[in-house]
N, C-alpha and C positions, 0 to 999 in steps of 0.2 A: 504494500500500500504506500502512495508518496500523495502527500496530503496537498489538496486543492490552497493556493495561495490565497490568502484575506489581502485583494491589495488596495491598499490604504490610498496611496498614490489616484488611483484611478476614480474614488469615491470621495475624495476629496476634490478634485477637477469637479465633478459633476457637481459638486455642495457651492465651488466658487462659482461655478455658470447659473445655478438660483440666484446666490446673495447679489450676483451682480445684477440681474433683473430686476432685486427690492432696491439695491441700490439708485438706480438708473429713475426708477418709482418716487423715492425719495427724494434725490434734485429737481423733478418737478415740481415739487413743493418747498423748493429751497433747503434741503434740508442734507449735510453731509455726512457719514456715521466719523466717526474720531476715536478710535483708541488710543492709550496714554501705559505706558510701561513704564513701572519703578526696577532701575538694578541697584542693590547694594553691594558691594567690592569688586571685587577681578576675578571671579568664577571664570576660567575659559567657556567650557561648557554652556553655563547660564549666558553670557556675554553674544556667543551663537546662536542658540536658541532666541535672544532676543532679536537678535537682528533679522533672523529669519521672518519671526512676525512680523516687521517691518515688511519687509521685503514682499509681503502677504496682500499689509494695506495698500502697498503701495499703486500690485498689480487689478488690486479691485478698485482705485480710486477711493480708500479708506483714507481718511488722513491720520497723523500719527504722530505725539510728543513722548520723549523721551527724558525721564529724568535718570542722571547716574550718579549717586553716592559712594564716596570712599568707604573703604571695611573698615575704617573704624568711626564709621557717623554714630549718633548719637540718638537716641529714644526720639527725640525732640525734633531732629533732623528729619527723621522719617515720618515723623505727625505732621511736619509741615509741608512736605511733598505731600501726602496722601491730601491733607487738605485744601491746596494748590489743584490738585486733580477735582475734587469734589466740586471747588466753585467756577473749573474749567469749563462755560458752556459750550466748548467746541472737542470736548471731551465725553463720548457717550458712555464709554464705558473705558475701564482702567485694570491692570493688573501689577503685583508685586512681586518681582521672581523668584520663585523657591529655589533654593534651600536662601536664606539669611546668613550671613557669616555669627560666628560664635559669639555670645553676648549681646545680640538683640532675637527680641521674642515675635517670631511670623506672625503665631497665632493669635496673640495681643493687638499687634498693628490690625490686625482686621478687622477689630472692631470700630476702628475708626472711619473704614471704607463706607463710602456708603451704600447700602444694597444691592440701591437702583443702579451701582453704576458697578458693578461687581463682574468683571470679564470670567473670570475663574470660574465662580458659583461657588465660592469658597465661604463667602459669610456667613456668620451661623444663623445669620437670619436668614438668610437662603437654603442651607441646610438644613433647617427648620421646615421651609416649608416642603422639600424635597419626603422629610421624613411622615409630614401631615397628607402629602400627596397635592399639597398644592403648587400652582402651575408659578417659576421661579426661574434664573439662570441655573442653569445648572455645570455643575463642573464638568470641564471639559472632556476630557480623558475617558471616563466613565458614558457620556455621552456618546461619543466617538466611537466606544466600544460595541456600545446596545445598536446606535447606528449600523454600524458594521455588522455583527451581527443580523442583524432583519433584512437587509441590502443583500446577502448571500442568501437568504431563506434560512437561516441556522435558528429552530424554534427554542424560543428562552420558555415559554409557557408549559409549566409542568414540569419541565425541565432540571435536572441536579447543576446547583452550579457551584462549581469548588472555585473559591478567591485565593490566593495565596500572598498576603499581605495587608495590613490595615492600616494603613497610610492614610494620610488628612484628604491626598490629592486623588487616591484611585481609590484603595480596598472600602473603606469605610463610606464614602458618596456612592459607587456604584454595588455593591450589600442593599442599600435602601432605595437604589435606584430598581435594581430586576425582584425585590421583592411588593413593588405596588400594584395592584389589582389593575392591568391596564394591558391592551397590545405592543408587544413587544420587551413584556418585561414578565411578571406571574409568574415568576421559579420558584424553586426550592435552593437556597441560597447555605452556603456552606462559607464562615472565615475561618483560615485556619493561616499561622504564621512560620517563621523559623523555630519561634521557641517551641513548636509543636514534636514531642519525640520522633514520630514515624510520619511525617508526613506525606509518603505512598500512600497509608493506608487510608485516606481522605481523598487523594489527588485521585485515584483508582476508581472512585467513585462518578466521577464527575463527568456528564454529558458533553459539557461545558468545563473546563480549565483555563484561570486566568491568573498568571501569574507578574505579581506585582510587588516583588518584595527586594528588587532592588541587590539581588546577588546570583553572579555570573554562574549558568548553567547550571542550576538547582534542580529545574525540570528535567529529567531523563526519560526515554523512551520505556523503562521497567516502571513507571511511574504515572502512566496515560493509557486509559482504557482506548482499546483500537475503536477508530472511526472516530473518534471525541474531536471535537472543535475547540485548540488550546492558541490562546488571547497572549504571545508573549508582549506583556505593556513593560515588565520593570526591566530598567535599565541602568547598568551604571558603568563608568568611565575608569579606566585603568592604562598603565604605561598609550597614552594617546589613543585609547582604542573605546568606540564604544561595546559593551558586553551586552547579550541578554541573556534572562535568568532563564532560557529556554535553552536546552542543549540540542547541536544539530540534528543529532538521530532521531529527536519526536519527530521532523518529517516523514518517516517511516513508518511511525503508525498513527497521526492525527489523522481525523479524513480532513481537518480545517485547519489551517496554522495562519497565523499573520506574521510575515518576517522580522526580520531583527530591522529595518529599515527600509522604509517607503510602504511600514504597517500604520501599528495606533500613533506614530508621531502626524503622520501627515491629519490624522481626523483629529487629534489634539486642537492643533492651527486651525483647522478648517471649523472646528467646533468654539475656538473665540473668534474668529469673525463672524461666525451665526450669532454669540451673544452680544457683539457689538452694535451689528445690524438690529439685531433685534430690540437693541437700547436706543437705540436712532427712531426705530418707529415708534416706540413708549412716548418718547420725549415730544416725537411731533403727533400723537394722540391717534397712531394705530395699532389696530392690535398686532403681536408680533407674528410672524410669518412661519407656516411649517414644513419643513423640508421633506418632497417626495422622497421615493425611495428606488423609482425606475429599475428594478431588478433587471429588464431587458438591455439594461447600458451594459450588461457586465456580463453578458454572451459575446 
């Protein structure tokens, strides 16, 4: 068995050829979307990644501010950029890049964000409503995922779905995202972490496998039930390289794998420009717009 490719790259294309239509919709009525990104220090990684989203609005005709703080700014520093963002009216929506350098608190600054403008869907008052089932930005990553998901026909409904990690940004938003009473989500939802003794014995179980926990090749192929659909989202960086926590031989027995790159990073992106746009029509007083899912593009 060599498992059908989840390609991100391609569902992404199609997500920017929507936003671009709301967008185009939008200037009729005067109206631009504006993302705004915080960096704190010299993350290589983070620093890229930033740029990239740039590089995102720029091809949709998003416009786009950028503040960058030294690693060693100050509690005060970052309350005043976040609120510089907030009174930004050509600002629809805003993001702060994870991880923080050591000695300031992510999770704190957030509550300074203000909801409505919340690119992430990271606030807990967004999270909140995520967990009530009410309709909110939602975090990216996790979006991107279920997106993908439903885009392949891969049924979450009924479904086992093992997470492997509970992170602020993936495991913990997308748990309460595929267990809400709705299409495209209605699983049976399983977290389990590294501090887990036997993590096979969970991962084995799983329809669905997504692993998110942020260490290189964790996932093995003795460790994935054949024909399962596994989600490699976590990622992390080592001697210049990036790793994922999927080892290559699951292509062997997944029937569904997302690659190590041109997978969930591209629907990541493509899922904060959906909450930008979709902060641009809040603002100018429509409702937000929801993205098909043309399964035919992807024959």
């Amino acid at each position: 068995m060599t498992a059908v490719k989840l390609d991100g790259e391609l569902l992404a294309r199609n997500i920017k050829a929507e936003l671009s239509l709301r967008i185009e919709a939008l200037a009729d009525v005067g109206v631009t979307p504006g993302l705004g990104t915080l960096l704190v220090g010299d993350d290589g990684p983070s620093a890229k990644y930033v740029a990239m989203k740039h590089r995102d609005c720029a091809e949709l005709g998003i416009t786009s501010r950028h503040v960058h703080l030294p690693a060693e700014a100050s509690r005060a520093d970052v309350a005043e950029a976040v609120s510089g963002f907030n009174a930004d009216e050509t600002v629809s929506a805003y993001l702060m890049q994870y991880p923080f350098p050591s000695g300031l608190d992510y999770e704190s600054a957030l509550f300074a964000v203000d909801p409505a403008k919340d690119a992430d869907g990271l606030h807990p008052v967004n999270l909140g409503r995520l967990v009530q089932g009410i309709e909110a930005p939602l975090a990216c990553t996790p979006a991107g995922i279920c997106h993908m998901l439903s885009s392949y026909g891969i049924r979450t409904e009924g479904s086992h779905v093992v997470i492997v990690g509970r992170g602020l940004t993936i495991g913990r938003p997308l748990a309460n995202l595929l267990t809400l009473k709705k299409a495209g989500a209605n699983a049976a939802v399983t977290v389990v972490h590294t501090g887990v003794g036997d993590l096979g014995e969970f991962t084995r179980c799983a329809d669905i496998l997504v692993a998110a926990a942020g260490s290189p090749g964790l996932i093995t192929s003795a460790m994935v039930k054949p024909g399962a659909a596994v989600i490699a989202a976590g990622v992390s960086f080592s001697g210049g390289r990036l790793h994922s926590d999927v080892a290559n031989d699951v292509a062997e027995v997944a029937g569904w794998l997302s690659p190590r790159t041109g997978g969930v990073g591209p629907m990541t992106r493509a899922m904060l420009l959906k909450n930008t746009v979709d902060a641009a029509e809040r603002s100018a007083g429509r409702p937000a717009g929801r993205l098909s899912l043309s399964p035919d593009r992807l024959l």
